[in-house]
C-alpha atoms as one frame of an Amber mdcrd trajectory, in Angstrom:
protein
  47.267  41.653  37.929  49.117  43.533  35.103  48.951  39.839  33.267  45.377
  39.065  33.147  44.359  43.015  32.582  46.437  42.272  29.073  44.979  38.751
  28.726  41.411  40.276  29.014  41.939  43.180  26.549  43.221  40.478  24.034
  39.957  38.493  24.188  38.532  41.267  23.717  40.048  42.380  20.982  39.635
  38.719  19.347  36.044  39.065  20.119  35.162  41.959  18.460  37.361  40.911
  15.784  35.061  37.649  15.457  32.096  39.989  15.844  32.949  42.195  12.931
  33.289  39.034  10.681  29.455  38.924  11.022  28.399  42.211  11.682  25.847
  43.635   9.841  23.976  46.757  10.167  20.173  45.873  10.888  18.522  49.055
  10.031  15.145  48.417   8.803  13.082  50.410   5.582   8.955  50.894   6.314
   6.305  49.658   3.204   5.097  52.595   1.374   2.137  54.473   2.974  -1.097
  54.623   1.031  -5.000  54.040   1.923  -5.134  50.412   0.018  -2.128  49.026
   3.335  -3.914  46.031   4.358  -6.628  45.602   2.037  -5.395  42.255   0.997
  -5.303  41.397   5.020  -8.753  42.665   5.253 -10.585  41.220   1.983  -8.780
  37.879   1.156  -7.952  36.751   4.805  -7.977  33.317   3.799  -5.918  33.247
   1.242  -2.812  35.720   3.201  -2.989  33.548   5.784  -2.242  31.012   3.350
   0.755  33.238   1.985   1.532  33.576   5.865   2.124  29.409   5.848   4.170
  29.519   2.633   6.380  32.143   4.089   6.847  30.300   7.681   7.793  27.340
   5.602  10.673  29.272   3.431  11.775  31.031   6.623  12.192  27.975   8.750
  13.348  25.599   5.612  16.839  27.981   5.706  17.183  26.582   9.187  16.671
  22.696   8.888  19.146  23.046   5.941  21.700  24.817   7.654  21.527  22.591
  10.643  20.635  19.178   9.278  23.607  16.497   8.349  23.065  15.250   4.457
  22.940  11.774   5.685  19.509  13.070   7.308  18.292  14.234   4.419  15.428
  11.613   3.468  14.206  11.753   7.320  14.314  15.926   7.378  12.733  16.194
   4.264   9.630  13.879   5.098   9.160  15.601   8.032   9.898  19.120   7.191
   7.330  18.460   4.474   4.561  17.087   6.710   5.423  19.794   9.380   4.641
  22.201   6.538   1.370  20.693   5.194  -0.112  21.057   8.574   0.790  24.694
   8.639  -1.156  25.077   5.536  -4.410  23.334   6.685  -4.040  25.574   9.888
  -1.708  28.926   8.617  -0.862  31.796  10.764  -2.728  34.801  11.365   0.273
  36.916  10.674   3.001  37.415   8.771   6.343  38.013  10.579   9.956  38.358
   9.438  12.214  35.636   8.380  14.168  35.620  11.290  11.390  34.743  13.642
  11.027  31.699  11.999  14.847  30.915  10.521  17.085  32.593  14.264  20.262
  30.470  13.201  20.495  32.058   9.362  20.098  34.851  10.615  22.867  34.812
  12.276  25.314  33.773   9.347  23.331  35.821   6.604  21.104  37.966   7.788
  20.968  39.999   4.263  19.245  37.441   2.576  16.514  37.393   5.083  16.761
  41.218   4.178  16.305  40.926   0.485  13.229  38.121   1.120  11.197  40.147
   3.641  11.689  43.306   1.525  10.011  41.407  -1.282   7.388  39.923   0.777
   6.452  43.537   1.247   5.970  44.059  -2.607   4.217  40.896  -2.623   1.776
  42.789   0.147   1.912  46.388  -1.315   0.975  44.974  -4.586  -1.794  42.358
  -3.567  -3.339  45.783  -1.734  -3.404  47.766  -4.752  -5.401  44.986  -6.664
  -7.967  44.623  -3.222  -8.721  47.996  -2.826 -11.730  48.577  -5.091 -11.972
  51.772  -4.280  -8.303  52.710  -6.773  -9.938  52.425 -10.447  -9.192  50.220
 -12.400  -7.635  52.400 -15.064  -5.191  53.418 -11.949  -4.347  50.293 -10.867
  -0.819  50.330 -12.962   0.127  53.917 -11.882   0.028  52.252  -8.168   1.815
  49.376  -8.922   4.163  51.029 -10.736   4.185  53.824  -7.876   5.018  50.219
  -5.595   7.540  48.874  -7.571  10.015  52.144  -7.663   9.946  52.336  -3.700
  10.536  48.843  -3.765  13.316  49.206  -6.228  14.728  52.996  -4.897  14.586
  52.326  -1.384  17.006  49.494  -0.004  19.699  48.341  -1.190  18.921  44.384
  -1.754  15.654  44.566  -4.612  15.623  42.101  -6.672  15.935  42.617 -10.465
  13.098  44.255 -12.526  14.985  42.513 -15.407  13.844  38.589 -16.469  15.540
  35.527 -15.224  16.950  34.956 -18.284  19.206  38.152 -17.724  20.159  37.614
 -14.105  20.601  33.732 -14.052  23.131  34.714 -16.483  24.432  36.863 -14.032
  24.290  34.709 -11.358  26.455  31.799 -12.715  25.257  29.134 -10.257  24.735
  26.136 -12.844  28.408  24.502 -12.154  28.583  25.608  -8.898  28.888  22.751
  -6.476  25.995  23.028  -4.825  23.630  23.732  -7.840  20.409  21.120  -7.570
  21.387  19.471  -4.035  17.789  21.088  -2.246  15.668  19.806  -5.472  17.465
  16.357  -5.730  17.988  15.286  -2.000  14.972  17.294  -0.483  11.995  16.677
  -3.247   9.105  16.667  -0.965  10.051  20.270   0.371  11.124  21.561  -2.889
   8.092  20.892  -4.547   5.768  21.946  -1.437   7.694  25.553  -2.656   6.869
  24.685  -6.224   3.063  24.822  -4.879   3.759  28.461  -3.293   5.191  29.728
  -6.961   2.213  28.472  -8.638  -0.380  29.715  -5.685   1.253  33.059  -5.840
   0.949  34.132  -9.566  -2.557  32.602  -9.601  -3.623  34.449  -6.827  -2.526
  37.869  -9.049  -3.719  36.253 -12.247  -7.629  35.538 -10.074  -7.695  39.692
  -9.367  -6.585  40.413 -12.791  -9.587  38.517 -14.152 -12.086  39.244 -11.187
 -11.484  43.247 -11.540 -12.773  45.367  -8.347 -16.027  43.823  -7.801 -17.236
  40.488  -6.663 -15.715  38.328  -9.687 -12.574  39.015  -7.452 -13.655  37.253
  -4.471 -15.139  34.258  -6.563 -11.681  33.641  -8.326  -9.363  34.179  -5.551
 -11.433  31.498  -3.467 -11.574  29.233  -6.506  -7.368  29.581  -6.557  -7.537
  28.572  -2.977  -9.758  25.485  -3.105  -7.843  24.546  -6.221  -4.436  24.761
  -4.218  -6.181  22.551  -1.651  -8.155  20.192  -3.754  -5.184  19.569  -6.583
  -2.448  21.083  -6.508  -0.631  19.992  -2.764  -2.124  16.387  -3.736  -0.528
  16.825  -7.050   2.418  18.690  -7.267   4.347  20.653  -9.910   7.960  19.192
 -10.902   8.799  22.972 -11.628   9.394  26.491 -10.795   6.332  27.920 -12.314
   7.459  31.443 -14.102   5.080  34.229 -13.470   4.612  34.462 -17.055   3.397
  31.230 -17.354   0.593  31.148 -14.867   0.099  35.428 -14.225   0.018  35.997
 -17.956  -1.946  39.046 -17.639  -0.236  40.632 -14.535   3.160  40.022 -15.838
   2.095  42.080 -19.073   0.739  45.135 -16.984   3.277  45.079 -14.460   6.707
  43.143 -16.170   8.749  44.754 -13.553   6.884  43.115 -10.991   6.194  39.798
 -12.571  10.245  39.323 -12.854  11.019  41.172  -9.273   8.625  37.986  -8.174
  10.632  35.390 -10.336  14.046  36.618  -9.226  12.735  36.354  -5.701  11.800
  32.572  -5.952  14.829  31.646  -7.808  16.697  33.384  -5.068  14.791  30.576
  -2.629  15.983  27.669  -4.172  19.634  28.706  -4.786  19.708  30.047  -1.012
  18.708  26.186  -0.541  20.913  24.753  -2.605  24.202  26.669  -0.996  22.696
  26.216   2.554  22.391  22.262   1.884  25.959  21.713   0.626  28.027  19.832
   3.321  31.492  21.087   1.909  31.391  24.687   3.076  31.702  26.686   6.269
  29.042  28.915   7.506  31.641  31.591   6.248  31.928  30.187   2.854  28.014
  29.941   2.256  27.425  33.447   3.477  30.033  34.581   1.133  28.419  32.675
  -2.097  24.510  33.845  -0.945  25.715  37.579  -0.236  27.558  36.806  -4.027
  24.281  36.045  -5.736  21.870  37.900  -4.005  23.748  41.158  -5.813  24.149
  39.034  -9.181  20.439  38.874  -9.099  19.732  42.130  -7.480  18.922  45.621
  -9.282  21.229  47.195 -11.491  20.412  50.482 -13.003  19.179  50.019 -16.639
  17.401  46.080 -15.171  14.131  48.470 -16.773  14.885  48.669 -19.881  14.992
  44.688 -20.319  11.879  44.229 -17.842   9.642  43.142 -21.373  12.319  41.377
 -23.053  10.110  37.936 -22.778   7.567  35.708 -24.136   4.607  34.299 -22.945
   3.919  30.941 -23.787  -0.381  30.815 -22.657  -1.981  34.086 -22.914  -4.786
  32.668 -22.104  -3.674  30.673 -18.594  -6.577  29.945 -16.477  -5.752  30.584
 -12.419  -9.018  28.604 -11.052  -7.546  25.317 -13.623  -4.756  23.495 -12.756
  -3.946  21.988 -15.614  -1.298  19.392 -16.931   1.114  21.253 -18.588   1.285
  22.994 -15.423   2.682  20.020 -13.287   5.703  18.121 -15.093   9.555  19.583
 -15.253   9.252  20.770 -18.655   8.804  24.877 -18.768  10.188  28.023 -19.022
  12.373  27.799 -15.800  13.972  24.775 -17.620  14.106  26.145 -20.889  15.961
  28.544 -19.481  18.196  26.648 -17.739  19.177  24.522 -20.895  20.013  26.908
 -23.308  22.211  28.117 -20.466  24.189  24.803 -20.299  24.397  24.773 -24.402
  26.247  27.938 -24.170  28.539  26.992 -21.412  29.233  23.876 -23.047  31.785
  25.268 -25.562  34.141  26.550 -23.173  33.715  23.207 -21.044  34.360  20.538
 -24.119  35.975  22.779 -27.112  35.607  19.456 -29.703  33.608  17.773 -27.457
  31.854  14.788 -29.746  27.604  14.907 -30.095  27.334  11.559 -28.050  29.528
  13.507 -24.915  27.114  16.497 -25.339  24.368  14.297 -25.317  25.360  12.709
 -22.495  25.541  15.600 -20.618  22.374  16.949 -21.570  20.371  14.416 -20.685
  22.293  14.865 -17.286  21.322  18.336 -17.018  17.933  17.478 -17.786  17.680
  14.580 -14.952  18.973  17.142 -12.575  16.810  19.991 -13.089  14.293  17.413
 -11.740  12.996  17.240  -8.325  14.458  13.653  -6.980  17.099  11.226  -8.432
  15.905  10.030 -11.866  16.992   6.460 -13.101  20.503   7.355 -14.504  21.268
  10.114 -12.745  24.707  10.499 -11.516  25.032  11.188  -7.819  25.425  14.739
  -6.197  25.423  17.885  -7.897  24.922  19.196 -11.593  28.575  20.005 -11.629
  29.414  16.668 -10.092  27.170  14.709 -12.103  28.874  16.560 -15.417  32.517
  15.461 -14.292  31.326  11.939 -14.345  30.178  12.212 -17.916  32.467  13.989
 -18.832  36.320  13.654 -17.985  37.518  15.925 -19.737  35.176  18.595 -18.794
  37.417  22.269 -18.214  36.880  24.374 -15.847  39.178  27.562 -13.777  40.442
  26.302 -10.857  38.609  29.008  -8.900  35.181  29.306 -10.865  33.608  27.085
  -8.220  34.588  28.799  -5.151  32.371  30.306  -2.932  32.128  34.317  -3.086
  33.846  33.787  -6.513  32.135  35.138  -9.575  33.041  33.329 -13.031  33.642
  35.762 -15.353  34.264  34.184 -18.546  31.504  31.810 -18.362  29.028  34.977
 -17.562  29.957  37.044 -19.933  29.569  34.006 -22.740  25.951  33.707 -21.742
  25.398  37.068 -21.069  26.570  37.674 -24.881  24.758  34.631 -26.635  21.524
  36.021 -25.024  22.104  39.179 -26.515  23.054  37.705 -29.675  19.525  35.925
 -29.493  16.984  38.172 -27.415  18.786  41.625 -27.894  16.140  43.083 -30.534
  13.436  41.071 -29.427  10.101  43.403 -29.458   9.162  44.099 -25.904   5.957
  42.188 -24.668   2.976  44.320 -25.203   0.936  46.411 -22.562  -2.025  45.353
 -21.364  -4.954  47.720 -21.675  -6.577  48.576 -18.605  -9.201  50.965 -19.410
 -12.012  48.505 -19.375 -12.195  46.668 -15.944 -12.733  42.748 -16.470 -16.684
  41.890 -16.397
């Protein structure tokens, strides 16, 4: 008796040992009260149920990642993809939590679903303040900026104010070995998301133009029947920046613009680590819980909010038009420069045609699909193949582990480049859009 009384305290004890592995405290943070909560539910219902569809996609997409082999990649992604279209055509009449939709990463990392939904709610909070016609127009900024410092002050997983050229930096992610696995093996998914980053900003960019009255309504239903008529049948080959299609938004509210960017960047890496093969559940939690705080708020992320340029001023949100739908952008743009900085410390004396060569990899990658020339698997993987010699620490590409040098030399040579630029100017608001 004495014998299995001291056998049953020790599985206990190795229980709650495995339980505190995973453990994390659930409390939940409420949206910010004001009279615009649920305007956008109430005016546009259309087009947040549409948002509702583009959520359940991201939520469950975590899931069929997590649980699908690689070598049932081409089969998941069709049907993921189709599974998804139909949710659009039919979308949800709410707009739960992640986990309601995504139960088994919830389980492993639980604190990314945190950091989404708590975004999702800015998304909300700020589509209300643009609804409600009855906050001026000259007061629409105080609001949103009233939105954005809850959102930022409140819990502890916001994502940066600052642009993505500051926290993908931070992040380090490009020579990870998992970096491009969700565009390149899963294109038809990836690029239904691509649709949601351009549908979003336009949506903004539609109310910006509209103002309070009806021009609103006309615009945001033109952004919807554009989405239906064009854009799923003819998909973008990029992360959209907010930027480029919210021009107007992301000059009134930068903070918010780049809190939006940071959040869809954080959906494609969270892909990318949950579609490697090579690491435990453990391992991935450790690398997701790693970037979510790369690319998270850090006091003084304010200060840089401006510290960008847009490219079309003048972006139309009811025209989808073609520089809108190939891989060539700002996300890329970004992405390169990044790699031409971290290329010194991989190939000190490297020759032009190796750096060439790689590239030209780097620019096949950043592509949804596998390109004719490609190398197999990831970025990183890709890179060792044209490039031998390539140098890397031992540990840089472990999960959980941050590498140091390699952020700090970006971090510096964007300085160096973008430290003094002039900060993006204000938009006036006085006048509401006729």
């Amino acid at each position: 008796m004495v014998f299995f009384r001291k056998a049953a305290l020790i599985v206990i004890v190795l229980l709650w040992g495995a339980l505190q592995v995973s453990a994390e405290m659930r409390n939940e943070i409420s949206y910010l009260r004001g009279d615009y909560n649920g305007k956008f539910f109430d005016r546009h219902n259309r087009t947040f149920r549409i948002g509702s569809a583009f959520h359940y996609a991201h939520a469950k997409q975590h899931d069929i990642l997590l649980l699908t082999s690689l070598v049932e990649h081409v089969l998941a992604d069709s049907a993921f993809d189709a599974e998804s279209v139909h949710v659009i055509h039919g979308p949800p009449r709410t707009d739960p939590a992640m986990e309601y939709y995504g139960p088994y990463t919830a389980r492993i990392a639980w604190r990314l679903y945190r950091a989404i939904d708590w975004s999702h709610m800015h998304h909300e909070q700020t589509y209300d303040i643009l609804s409600d016609n009855r906050i001026p127009w000259s007061a629409k900024k105080e609001w949103t900026d009233r939105a954005v410092r809850y959102y930022l002050d409140k819990n502890d997983v916001p994502r940066s104010p600052a642009p993505l050229e500051v926290t993908m930096r931070r992040a380090g992610v490009m020579m990870k070995p998992y970096f491009t696995m969700f565009r390149n093996l899963y294109p038809h998914s990836n690029n239904f998301f691509y649709v949601a980053h351009w549908w979003h900003p336009a949506v903004y960019e539609a109310m910006m133009r509209g103002g309070n009255g009806s021009g609103q309504d006309r615009l945001v239903l033109t952004v919807d029947e554009v989405l239906y008529d064009q854009v799923l049948r003819n998909r973008p080959r990029r992360m959209l920046l907010s930027r480029e299609v919210m021009p107007r938004y992301s000059r009134m509210s930068p903070e918010s613009a780049n809190i939006f960017d940071n959040l869809h960047m954080l959906h494609g890496i969270a892909y990318d680590i949950l579609a490697y093969g090579e690491w435990t559940h453990e391992q991935k939690r450790k690398e997701l819980y790693r970037v979510i705080k790369a690319m998270g708020y850090q006091p003084g992320d304010e200060k840089l909010a401006r510290k960008f340029r847009i490219p079309r001023p003048e972006a139309d949100p009811g025209a989808y038009e073609e520089w809108m739908r190939g891989s060539d952008g700002e996300m890329n743009r970004i992405m390169m420069e990044m790699m031409e900085e971290m290329l010194p410390l991989m190939t000190p004396g490297g020759s032009r045609a190796v750096r060439s060569a790689v590239m030209d990899q780097v620019r096949m990658k950043l592509a949804p699909g596998i390109q004719k020339g490609e190398r197999p698997g990831s970025l990183a993987n890709a890179l060792k193949q044209v490039m031998p010699e390539m140098k890397m620490k031992p540990h840089d590409m472990d999960p959980g582990v941050e590498p140091v040098e390699t952020i700090r030399v970006m971090l510096e040579a964007w300085k160096n480049k973008n430290g003094n630029m002039p900060d993006i100017e204000p938009l006036e608001m006085k006048d509401e859009p006729v």
